[in-house]
MMTF fields as JSON, N, C-alpha, C and O atoms, coordinates in Angstrom:
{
  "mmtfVersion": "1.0.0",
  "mmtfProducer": "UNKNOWN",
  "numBonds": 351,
  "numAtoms": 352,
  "numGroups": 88,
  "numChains": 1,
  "numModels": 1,
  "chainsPerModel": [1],
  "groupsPerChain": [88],
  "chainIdList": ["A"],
  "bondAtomList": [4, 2, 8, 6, 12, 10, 16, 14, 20, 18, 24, 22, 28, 26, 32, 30, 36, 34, 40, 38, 44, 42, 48, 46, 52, 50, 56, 54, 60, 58, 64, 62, 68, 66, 72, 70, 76, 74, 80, 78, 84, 82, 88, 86, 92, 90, 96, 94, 100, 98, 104, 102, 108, 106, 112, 110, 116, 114, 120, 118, 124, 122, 128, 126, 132, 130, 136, 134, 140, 138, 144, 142, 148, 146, 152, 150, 156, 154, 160, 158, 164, 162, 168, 166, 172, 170, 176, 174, 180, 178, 184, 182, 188, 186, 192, 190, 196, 194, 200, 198, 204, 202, 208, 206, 212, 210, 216, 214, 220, 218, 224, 222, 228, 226, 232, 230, 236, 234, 240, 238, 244, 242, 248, 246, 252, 250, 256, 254, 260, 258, 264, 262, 268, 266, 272, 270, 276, 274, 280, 278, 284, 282, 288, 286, 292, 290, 296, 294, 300, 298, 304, 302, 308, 306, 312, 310, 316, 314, 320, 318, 324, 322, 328, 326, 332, 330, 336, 334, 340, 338, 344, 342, 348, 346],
  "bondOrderList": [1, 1, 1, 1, 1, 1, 1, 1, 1, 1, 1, 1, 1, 1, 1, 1, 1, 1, 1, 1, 1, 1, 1, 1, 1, 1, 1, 1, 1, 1, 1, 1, 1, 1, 1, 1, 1, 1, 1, 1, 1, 1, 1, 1, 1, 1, 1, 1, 1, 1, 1, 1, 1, 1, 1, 1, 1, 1, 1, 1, 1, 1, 1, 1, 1, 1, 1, 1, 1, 1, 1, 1, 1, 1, 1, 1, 1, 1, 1, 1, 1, 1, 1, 1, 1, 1, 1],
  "groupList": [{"groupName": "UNK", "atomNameList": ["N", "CA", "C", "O"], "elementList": ["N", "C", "C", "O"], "formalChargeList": [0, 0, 0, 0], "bondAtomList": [1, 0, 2, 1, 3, 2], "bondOrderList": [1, 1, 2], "singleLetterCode": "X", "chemCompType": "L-PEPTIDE LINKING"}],
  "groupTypeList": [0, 0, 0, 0, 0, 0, 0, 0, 0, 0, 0, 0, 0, 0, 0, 0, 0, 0, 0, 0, 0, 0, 0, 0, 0, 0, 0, 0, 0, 0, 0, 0, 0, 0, 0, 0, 0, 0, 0, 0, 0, 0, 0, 0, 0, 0, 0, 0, 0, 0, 0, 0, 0, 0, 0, 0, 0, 0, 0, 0, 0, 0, 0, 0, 0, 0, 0, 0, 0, 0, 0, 0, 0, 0, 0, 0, 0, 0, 0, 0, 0, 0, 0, 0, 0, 0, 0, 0],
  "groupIdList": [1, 2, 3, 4, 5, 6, 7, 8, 9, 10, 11, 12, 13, 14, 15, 16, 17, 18, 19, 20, 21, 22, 23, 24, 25, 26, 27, 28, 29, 30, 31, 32, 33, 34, 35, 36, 37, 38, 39, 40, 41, 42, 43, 44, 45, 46, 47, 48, 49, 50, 51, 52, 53, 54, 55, 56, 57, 58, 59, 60, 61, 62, 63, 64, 65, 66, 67, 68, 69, 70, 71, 72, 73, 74, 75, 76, 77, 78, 79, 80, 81, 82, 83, 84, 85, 86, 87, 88],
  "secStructList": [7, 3, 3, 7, 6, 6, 3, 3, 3, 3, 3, 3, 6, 6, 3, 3, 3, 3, 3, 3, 7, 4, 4, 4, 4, 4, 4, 7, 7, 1, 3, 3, 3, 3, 7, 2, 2, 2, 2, 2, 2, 2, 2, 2, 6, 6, 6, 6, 7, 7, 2, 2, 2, 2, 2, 2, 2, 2, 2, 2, 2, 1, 7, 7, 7, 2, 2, 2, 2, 2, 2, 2, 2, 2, 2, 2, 2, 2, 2, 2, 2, 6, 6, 6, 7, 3, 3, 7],
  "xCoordList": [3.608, 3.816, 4.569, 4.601, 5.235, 6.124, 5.869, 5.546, 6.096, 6.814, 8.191, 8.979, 8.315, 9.581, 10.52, 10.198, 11.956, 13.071, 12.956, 12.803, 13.028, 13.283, 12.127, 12.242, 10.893, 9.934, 9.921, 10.18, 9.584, 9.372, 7.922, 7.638, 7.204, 5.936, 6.375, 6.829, 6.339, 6.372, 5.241, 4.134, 5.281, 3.9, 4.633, 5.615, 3.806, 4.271, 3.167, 2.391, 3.012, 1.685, 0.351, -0.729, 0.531, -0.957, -0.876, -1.358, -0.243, -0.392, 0.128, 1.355, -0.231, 0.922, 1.528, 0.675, 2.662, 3.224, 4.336, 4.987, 4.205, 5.35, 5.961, 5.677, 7.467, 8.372, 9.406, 9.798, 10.046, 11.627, 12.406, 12.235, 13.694, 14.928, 15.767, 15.466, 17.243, 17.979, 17.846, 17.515, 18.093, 18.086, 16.911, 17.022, 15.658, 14.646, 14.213, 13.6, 14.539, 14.735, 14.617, 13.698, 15.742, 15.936, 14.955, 14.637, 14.13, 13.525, 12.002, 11.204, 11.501, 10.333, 10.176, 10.558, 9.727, 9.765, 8.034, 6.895, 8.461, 7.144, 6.707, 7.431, 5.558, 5.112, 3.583, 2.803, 3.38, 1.821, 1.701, 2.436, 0.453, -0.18, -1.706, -2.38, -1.507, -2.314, -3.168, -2.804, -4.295, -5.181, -4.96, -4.139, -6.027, -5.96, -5.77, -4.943, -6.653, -6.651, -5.494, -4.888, -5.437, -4.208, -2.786, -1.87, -2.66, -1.395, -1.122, -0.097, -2.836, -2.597, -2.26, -1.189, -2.757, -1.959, -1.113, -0.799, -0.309, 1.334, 2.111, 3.336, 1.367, 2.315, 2.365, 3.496, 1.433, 1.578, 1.902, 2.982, 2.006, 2.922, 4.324, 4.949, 4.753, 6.206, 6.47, 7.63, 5.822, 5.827, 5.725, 5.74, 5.633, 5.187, 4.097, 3.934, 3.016, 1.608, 0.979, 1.201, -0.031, -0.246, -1.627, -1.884, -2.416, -3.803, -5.011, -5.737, -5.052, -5.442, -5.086, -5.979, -3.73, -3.511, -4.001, -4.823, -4.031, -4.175, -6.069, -6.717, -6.271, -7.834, -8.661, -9.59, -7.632, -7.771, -7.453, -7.99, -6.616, -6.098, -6.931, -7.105, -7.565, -8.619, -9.916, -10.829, -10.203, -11.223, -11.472, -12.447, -10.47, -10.209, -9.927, -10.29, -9.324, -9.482, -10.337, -10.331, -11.132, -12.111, -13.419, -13.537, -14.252, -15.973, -16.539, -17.531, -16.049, -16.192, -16.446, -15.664, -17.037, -17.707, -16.927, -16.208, -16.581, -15.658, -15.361, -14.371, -16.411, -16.489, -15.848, -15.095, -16.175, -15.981, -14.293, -13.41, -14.175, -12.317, -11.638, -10.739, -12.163, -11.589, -11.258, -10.204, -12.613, -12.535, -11.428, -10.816, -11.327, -10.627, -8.985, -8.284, -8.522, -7.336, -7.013, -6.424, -7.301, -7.684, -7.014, -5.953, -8.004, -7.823, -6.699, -5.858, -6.516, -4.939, -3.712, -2.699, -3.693, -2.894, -3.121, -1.899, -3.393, -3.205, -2.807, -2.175, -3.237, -2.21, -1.252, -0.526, -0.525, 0.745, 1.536, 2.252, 1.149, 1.569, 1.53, 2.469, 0.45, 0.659, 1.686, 1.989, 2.37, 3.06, 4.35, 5.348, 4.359, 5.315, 6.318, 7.526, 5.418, 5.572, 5.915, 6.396, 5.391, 5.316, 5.68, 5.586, 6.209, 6.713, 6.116, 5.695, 6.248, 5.548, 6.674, 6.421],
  "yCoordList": [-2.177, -1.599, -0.292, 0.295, 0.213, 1.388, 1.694, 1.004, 2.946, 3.831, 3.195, 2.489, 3.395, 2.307, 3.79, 4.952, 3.091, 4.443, 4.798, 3.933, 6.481, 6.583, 7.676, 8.503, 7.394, 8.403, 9.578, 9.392, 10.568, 11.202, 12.411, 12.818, 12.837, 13.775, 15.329, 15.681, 16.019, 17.579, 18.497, 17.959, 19.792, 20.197, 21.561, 22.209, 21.801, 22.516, 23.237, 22.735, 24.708, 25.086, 25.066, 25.377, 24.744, 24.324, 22.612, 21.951, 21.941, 20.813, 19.268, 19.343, 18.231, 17.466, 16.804, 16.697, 16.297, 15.969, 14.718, 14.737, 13.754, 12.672, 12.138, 11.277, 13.131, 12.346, 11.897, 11.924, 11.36, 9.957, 10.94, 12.154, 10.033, 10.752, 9.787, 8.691, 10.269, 9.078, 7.899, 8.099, 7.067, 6.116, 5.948, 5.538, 6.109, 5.997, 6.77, 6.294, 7.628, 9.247, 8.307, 8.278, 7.595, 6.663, 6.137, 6.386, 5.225, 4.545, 5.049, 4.277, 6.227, 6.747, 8.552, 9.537, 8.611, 9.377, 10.324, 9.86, 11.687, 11.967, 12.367, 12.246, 12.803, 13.108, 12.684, 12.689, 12.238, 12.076, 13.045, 13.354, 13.611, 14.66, 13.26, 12.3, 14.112, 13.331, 14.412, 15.574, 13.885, 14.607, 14.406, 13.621, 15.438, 15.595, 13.74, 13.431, 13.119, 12.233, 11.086, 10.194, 11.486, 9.848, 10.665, 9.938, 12.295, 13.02, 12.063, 11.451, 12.146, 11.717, 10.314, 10.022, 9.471, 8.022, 7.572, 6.392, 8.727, 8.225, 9.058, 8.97, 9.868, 10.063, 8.965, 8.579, 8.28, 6.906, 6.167, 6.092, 5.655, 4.706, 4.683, 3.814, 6.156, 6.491, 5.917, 5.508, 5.757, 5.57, 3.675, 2.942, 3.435, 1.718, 1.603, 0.479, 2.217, 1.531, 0.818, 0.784, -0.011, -1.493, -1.087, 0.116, -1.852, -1.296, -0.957, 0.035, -1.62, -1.987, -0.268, 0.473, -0.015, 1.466, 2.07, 2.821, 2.255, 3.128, 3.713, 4.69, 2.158, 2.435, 3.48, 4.284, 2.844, 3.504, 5.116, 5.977, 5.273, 6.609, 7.675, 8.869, 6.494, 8.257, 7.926, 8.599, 6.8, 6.88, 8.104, 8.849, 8.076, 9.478, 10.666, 11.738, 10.628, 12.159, 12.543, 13.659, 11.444, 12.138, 11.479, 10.48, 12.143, 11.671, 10.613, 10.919, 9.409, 8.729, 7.309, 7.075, 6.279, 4.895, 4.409, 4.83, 3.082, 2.046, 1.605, 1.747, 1.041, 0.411, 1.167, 0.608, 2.612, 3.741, 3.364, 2.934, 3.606, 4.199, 2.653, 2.67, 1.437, 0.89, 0.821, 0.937, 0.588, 1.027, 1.306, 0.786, 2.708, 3.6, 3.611, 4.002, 2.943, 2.758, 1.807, 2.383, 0.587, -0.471, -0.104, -0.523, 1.183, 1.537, 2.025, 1.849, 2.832, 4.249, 2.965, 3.321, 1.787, 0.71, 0.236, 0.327, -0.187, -1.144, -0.203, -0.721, 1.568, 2.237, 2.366, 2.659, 2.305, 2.693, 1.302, 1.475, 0.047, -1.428, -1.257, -1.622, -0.69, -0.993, 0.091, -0.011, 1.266, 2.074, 1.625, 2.126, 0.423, 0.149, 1.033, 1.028, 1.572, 2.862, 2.413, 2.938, 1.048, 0.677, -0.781, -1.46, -1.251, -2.434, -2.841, -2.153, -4.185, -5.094, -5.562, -6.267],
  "zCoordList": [6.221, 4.912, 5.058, 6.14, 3.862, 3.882, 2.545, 1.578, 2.714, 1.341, 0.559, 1.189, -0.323, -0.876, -0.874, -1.121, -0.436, -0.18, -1.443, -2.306, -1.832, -3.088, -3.609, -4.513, -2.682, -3.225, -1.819, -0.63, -2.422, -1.28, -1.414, -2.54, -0.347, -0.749, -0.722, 0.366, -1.416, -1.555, -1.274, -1.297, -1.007, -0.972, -2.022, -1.661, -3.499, -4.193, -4.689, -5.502, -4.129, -4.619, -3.918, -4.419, -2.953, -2.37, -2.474, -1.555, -3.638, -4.177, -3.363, -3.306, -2.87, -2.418, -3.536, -4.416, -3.9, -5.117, -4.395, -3.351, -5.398, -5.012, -5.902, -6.734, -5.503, -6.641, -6.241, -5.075, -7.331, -7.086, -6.798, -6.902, -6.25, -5.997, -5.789, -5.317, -6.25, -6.127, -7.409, -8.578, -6.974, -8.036, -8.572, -9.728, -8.177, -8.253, -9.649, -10.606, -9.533, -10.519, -11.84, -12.659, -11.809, -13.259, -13.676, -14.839, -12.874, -13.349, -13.342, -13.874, -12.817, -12.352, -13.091, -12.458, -14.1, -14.795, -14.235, -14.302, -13.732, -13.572, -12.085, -11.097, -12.093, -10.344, -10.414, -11.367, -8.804, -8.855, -7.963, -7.025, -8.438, -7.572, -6.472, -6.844, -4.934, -4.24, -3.46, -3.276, -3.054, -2.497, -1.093, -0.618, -0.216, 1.217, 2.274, 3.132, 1.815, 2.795, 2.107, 2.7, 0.567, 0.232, 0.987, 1.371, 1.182, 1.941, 3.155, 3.456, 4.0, 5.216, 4.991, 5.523, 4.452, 4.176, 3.864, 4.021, 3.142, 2.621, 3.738, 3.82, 4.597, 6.03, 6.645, 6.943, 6.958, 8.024, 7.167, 7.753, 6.495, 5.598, 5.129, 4.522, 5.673, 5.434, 6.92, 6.976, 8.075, 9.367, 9.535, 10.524, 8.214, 8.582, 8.786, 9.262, 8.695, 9.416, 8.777, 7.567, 9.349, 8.925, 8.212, 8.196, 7.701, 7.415, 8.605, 8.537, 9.318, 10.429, 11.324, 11.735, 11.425, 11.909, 10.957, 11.483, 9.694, 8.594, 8.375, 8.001, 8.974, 9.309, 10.791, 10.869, 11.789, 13.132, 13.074, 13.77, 12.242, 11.969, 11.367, 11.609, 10.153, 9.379, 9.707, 9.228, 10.606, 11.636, 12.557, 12.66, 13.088, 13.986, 13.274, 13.759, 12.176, 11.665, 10.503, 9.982, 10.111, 9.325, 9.788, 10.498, 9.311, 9.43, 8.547, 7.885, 8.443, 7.65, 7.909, 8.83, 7.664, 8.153, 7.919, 7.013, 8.701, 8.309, 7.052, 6.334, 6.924, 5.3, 4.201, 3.403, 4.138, 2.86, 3.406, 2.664, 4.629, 4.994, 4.392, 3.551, 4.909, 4.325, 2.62, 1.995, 2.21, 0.487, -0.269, -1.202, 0.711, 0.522, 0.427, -0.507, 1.947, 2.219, 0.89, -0.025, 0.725, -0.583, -1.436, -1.898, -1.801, -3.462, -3.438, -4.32, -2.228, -2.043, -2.11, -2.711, -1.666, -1.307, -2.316, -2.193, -3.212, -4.63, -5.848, -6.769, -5.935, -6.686, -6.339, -7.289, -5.084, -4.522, -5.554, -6.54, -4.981, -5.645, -6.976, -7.684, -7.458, -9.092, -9.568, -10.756, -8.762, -9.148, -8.9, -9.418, -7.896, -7.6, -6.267, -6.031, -5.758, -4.071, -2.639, -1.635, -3.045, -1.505, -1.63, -2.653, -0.173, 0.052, 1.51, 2.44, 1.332, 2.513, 3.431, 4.408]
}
């Protein structure tokens, strides 16, 4: 999985923020603001990582049980899709 070309993450404010650029701009009106650990997930996902890495990853950097991280990755991965962010 990837980030779809077109979005990119900002840090504005303290804030992480992700907005269009490029053609994208047109069709994507707006910014999402993301929190600490969806930051760290749309870094490895700008990197390609699979779920499977995405899991191994905030295994190791946060304190958190499998199950919740997966949950988690899930939910962060099906708003990206319903926003239309990411590609397979």
């Amino acid at each position: 999985m990837k980030i779809k070309d077109g979005y990119i993450l900002r840090q504005v404010a303290g804030n992480s923020i992700v907005i269009a650029v490029g053609d994208e701009a047109l069709n994507f009106n707006g910014m999402i603001t993301i929190n600490g650990a969806g930051t760290f997930l749309w870094q490895k996902l700008s990197e390609g990582a699979t779920e499977e890495e995405l899991l191994a990853a905030m295994l190791s950097e946060y304190e958190i049980d499998a199950e919740t991280a997966k949950q988690d990755i899930g939910d962060f991965i099906n708003k990206l899709k319903s926003a239309d962010l990411i590609v397979e």
